[in-house]
NUVOTOR-926505 format. One record per residue: residue number from 1; residue in one letter; x, y, z of N, C-alpha, C in turn. Coordinates in pm, whole numbers. Last residue first. Layout:
% residues N
num;residu;nc1;nc2;nc3;cac1;cac2;cac3;cc1;cc2;cc3
NUM;a;X;Y;Z;X;Y;Z;X;Y;Z
...
This chain:
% residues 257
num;residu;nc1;nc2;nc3;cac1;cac2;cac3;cc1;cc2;cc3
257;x;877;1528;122;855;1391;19;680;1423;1
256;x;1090;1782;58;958;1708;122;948;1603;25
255;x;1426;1795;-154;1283;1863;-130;1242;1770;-64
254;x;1698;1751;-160;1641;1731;-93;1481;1752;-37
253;x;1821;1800;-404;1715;1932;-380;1658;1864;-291
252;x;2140;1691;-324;2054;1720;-412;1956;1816;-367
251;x;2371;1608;-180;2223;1545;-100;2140;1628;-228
250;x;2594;1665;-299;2578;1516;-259;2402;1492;-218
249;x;2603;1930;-281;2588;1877;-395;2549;1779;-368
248;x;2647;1954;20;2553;2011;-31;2507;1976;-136
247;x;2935;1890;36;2796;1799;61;2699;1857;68
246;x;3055;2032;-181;3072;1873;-213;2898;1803;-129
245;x;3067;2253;-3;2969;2221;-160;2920;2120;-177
244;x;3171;2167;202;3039;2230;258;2997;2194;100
243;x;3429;2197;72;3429;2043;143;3245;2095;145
242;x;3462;2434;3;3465;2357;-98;3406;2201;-36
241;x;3457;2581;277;3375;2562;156;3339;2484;17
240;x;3704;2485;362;3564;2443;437;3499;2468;340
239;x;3885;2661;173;3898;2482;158;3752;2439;278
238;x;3833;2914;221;3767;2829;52;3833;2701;90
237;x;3865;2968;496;3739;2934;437;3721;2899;285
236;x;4039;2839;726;4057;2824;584;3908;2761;513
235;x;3952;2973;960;4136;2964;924;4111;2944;785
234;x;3676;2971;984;3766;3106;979;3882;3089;932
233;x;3630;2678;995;3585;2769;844;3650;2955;877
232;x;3778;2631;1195;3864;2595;1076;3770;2679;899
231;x;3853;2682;1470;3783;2749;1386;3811;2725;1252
230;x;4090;2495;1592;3964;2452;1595;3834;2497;1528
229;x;4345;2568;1340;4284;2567;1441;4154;2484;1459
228;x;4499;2420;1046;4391;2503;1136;4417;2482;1257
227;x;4625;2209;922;4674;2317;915;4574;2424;959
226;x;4341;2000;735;4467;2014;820;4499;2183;847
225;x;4038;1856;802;4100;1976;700;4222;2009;795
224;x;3897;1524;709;4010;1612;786;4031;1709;713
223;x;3580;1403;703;3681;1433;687;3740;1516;703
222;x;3370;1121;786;3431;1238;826;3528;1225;726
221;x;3053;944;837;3160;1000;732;3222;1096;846
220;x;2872;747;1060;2943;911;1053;3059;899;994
219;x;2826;470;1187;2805;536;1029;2810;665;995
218;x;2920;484;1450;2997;364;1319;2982;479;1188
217;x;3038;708;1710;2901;666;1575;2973;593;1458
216;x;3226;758;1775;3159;717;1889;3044;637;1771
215;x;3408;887;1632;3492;716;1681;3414;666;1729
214;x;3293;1092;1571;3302;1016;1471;3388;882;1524
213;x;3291;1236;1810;3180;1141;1779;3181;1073;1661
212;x;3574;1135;2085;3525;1229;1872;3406;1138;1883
211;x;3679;1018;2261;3537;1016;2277;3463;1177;2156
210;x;3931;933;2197;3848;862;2214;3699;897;2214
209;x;4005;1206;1967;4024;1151;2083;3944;1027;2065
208;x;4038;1430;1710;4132;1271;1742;4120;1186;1853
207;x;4053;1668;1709;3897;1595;1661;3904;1459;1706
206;x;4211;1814;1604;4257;1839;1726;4136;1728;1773
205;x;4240;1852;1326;4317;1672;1399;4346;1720;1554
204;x;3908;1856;1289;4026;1904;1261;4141;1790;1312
203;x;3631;1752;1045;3725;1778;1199;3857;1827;1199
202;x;3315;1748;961;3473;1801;838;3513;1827;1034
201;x;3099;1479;914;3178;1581;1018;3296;1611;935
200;x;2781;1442;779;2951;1447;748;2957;1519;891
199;x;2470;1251;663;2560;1366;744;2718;1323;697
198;x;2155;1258;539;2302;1259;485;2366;1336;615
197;x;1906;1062;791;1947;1101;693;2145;1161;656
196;x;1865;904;1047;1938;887;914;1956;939;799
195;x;1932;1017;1377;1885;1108;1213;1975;974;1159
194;x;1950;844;1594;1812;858;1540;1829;914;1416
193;x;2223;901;1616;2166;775;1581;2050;804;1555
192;x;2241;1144;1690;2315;1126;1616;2268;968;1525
191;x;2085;1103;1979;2087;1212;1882;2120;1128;1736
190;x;2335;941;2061;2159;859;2055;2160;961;1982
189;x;2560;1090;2069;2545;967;2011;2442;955;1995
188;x;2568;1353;2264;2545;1315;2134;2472;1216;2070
187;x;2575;1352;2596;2579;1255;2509;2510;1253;2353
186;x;2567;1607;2839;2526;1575;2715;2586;1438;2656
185;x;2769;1745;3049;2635;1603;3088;2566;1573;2938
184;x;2906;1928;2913;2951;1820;2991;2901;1676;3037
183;x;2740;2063;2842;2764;2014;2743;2840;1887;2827
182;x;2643;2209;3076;2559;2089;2996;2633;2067;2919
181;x;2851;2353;3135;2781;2261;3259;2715;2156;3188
180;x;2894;2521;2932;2993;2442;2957;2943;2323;3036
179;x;2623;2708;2954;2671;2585;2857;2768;2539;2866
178;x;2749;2810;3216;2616;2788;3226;2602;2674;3110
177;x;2955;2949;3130;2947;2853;3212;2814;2784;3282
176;x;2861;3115;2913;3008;3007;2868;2999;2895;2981
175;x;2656;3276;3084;2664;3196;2944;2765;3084;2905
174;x;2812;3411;3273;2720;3299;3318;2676;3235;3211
173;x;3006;3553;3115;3076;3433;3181;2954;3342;3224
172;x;2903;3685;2824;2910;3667;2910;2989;3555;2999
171;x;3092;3744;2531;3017;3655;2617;3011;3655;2766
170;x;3312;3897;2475;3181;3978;2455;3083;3912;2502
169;x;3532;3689;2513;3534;3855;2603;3382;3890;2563
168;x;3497;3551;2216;3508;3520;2394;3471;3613;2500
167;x;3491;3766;2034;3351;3712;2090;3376;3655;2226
166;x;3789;3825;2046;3756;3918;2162;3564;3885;2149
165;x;3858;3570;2002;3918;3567;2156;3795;3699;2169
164;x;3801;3544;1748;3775;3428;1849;3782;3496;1977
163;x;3957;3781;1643;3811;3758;1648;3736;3681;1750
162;x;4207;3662;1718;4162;3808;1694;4064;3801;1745
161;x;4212;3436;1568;4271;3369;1703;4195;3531;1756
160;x;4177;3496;1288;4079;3452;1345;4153;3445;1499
159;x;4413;3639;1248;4292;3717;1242;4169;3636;1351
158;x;4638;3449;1274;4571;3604;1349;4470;3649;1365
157;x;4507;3128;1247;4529;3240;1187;4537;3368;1284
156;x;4555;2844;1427;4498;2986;1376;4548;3066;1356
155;x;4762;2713;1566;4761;2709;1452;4650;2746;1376
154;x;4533;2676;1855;4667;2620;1839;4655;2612;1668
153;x;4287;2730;2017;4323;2821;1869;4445;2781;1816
152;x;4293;2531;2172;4229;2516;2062;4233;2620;1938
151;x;4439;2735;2387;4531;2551;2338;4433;2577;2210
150;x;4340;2960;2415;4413;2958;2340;4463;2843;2282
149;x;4072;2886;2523;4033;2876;2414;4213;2926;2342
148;x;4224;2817;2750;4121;2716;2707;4174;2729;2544
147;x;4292;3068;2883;4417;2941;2821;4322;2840;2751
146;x;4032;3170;2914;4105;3227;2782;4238;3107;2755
145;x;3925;3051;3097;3884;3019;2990;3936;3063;2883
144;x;4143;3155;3318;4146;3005;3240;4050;2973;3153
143;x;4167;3356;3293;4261;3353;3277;4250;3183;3227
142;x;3853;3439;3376;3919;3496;3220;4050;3436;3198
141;x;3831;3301;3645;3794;3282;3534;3837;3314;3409
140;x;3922;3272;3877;4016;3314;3778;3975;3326;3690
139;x;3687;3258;4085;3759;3437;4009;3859;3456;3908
138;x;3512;2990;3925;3606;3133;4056;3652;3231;3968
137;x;3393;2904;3741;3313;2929;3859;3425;3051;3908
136;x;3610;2744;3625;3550;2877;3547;3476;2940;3641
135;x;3701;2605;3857;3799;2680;3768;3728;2753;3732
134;x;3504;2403;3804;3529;2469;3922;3619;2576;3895
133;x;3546;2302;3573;3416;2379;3626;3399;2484;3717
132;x;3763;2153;3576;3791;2274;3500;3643;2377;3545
131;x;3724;1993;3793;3845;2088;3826;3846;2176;3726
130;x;3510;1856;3658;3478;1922;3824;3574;2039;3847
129;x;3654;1727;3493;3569;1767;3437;3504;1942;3554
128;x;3843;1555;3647;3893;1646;3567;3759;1778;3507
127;x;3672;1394;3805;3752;1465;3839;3785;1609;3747
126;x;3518;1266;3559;3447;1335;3594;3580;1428;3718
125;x;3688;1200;3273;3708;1146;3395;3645;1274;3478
124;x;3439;1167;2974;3600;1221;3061;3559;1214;3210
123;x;3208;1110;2917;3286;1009;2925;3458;1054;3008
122;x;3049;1334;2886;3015;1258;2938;3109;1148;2984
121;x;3118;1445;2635;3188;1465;2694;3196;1427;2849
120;x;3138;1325;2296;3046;1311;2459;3175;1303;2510
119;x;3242;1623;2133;3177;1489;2160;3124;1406;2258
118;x;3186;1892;1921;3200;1860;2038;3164;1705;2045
117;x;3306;1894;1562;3160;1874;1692;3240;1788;1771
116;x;3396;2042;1339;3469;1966;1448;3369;2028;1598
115;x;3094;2076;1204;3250;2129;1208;3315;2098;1340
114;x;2878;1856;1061;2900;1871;1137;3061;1959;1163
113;x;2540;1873;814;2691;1884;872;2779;1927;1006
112;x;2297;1701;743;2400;1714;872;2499;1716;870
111;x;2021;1751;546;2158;1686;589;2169;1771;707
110;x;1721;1786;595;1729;1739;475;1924;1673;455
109;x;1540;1769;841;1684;1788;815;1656;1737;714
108;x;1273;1657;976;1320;1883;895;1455;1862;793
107;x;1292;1462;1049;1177;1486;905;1250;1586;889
106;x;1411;1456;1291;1480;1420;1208;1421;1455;1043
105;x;1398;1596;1546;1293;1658;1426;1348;1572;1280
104;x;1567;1540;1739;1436;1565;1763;1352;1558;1667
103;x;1802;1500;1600;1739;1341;1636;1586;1364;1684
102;x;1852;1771;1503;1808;1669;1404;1756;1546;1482
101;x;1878;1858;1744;1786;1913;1678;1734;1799;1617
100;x;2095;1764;1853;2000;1749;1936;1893;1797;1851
99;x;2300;1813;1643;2278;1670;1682;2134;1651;1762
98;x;2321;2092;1706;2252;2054;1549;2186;1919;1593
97;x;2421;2085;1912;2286;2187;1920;2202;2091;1822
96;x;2692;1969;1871;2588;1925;1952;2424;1952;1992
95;x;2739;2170;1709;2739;2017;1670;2649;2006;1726
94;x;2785;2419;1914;2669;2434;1770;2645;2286;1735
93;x;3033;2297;1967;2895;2321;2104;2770;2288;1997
92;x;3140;2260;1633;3181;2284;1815;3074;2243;1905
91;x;2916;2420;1467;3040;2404;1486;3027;2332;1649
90;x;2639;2289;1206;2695;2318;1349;2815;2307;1380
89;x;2367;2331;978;2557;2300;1008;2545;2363;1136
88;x;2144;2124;793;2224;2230;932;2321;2172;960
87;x;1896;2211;550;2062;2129;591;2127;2224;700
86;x;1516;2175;574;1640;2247;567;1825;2182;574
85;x;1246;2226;535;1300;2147;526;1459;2191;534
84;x;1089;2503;608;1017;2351;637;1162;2227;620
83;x;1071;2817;694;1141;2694;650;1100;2587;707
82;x;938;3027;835;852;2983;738;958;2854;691
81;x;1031;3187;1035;1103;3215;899;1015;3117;840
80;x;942;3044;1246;904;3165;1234;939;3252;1077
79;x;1119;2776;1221;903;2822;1215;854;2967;1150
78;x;1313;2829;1260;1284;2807;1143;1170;2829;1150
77;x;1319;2966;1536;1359;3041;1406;1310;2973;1299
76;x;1217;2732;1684;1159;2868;1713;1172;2953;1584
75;x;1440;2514;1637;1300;2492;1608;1239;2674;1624
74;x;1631;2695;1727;1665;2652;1595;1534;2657;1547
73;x;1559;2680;2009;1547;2815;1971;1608;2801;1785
72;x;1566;2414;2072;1453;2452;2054;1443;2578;1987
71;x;1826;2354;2113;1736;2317;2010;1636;2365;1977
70;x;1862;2477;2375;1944;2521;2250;1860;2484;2133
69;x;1705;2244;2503;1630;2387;2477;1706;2475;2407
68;x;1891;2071;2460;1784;2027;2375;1728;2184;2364
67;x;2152;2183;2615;2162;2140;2419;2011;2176;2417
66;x;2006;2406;2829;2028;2330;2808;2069;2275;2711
65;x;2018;2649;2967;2122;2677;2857;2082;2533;2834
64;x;1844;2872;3155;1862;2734;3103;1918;2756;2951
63;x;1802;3091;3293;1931;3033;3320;1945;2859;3204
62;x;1544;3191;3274;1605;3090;3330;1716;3063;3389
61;x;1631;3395;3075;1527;3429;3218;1588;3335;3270
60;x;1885;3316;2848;1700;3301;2905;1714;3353;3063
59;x;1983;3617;2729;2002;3552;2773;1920;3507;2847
58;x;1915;3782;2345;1912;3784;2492;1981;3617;2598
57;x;2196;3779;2070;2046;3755;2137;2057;3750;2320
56;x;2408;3841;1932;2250;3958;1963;2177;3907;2066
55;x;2584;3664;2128;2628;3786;2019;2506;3916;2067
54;x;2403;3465;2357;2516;3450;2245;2485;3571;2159
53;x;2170;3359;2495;2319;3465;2554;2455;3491;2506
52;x;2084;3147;2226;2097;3206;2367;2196;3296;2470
51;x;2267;3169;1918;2199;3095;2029;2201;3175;2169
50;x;2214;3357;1673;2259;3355;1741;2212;3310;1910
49;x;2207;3179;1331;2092;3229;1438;2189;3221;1570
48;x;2164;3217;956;2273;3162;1079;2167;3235;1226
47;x;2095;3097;678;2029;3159;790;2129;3127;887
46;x;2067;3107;271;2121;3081;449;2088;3155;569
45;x;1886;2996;-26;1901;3093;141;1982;3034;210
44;x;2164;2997;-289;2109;2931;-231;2042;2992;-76
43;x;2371;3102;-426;2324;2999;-484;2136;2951;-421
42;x;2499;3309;-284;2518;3315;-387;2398;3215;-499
41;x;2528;3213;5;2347;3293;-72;2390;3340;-218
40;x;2705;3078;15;2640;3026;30;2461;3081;-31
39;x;2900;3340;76;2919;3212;-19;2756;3110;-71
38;x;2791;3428;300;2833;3508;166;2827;3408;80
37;x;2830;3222;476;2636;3320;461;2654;3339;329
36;x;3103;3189;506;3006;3090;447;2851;3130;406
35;x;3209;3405;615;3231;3375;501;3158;3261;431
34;x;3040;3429;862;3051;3518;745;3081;3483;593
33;x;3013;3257;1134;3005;3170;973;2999;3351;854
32;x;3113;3485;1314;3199;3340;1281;3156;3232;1148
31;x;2836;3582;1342;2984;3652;1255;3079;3542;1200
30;x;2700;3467;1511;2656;3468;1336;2758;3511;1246
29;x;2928;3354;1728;2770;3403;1711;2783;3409;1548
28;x;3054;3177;2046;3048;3248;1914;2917;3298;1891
27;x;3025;3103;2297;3095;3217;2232;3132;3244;2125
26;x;3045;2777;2127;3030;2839;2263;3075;2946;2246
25;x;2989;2807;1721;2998;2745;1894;2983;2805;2018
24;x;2672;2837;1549;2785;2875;1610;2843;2812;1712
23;x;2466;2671;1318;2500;2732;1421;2597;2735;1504
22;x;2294;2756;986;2405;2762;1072;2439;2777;1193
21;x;2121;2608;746;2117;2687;898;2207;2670;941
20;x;2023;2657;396;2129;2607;526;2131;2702;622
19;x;1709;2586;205;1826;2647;285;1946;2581;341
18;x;1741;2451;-133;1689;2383;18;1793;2445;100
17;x;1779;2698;-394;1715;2556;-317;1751;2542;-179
16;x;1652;3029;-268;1759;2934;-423;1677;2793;-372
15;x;1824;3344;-186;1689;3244;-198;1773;3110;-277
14;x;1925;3579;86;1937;3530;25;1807;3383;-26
13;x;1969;3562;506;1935;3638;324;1950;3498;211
12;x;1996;3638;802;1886;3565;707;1892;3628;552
11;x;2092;3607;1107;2073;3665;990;2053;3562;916
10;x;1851;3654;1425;1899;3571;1319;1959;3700;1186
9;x;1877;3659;1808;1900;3734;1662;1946;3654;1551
8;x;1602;3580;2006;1675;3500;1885;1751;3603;1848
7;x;1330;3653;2131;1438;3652;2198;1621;3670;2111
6;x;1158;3695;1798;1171;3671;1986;1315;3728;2035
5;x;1382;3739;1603;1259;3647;1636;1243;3634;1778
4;x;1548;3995;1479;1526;3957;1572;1395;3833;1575
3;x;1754;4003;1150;1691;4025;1260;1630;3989;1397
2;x;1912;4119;824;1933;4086;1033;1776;4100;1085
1;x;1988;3996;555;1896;4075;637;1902;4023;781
């Protein structure tokens, strides 16, 4: 079932034990977890929610794209949907949404999964950081956020490289560059350190740098799904799913204490 909370567009079906919330990366939206909603309300509710100037939902008044106020519109949906305890998955940008959620509200999360989450990006050589900013700012824009997102579609599927590219195009540009600006000044880690409860990152081996938050955080499990792209529950959704069971199974009925 689709719908609107405020500002928000969420989809929302399905019942069972302790939901899962899903949220998308930069230019993406609720479509990009499909095959996981499906899967997933077989057993159990899922809710995916399209973040700020993302798919359905409006773009703030503001201009504020910040992670934490990203967070907030998670906090906004679950309230409003009545969920108290829940497991959130985040891709990409979405990581970093999730990361900022859970260290806010660490009681809600019942786990933390993470799909090859963005990492502090805080740490790249602020030159470089300025020259791609500056880049999306001018007029070339489509030519270089689209080489962007082609290096990371490196060994996607058609379909998905398809899909990926034309949510790219359906995003606005003051959106992509409006959250590109913060994700840049963001730092994960503390986030990431406050939730103890169950997390995983499933990464891809594009995931490999110095500043992966699984090189940045000691006690962050991970594991590798090869032969993808950076969309890896689009390239190969019964092997993300099977990995998503495993830790879904692992944390139990996580119910309130």
């Amino acid at each position: 079932m689709s719908k609107k909370t405020s500002n928000i567009f969420v989809d929302d079906g399905g019942a069972g034990s302790v939901p899962v919330v899903f949220v998308h990366s930069l230019a993406g939206n609720t479509q990009q977890w499909s095959a996981q909603l499906g899967h997933v309300r077989t057993t159990r509710r899922a809710v995916a929610l399209d973040l700020r100037g993302h798919g359905q939902s409006l773009p703030p008044e503001n201009g504020d794209y910040a992670i934490d106020s990203m967070a907030q519109d998670i906090q906004m949906v679950i309230d409003q949907l009545g969920i108290q305890r829940f497991i959130l998955v985040g891709h990409s940008m979405g990581g970093s949404v999730a990361v900022a959620y859970a260290g806010a509200y660490p009681q809600r999360v019942a786990g933390l999964l993470l799909v090859d989450p963005s990492g502090d990006s805080t740490q790249m050589p602020v030159e470089e950081v300025q020259q791609y900013l500056g880049a999306l700012e001018s007029e070339a824009y489509s030519s270089v956020v689209e080489g962007y997102w082609g290096q990371i579609l490196t060994g996607s599927a058609e379909t998905t490289e398809a899909k990926v590219m034309q949510d790219l195009r359906d995003t606005s540009k003051a959106t992509v560059v409006g959250v590109s600006k913060e994700l840049f000044k963001y730092n994960p880690v503390p986030a990431v350190e406050r939730y103890d409860g169950p997390k995983l990152s499933v990464i891809t081996s594009l995931n490999e740098t110095p500043f992966s938050l699984h090189k940045l955080v000691s006690d962050l499990p991970h594991k590798m799904i090869t032969g993808t792209g950076h969309w890896l529950q689009l390239d190969k959704p019964e092997k993300f799913n099977r990995t998503m069971d495993d830790f879904l199974t692992s944390i139990g009925n996580g119910s309130l204490p």
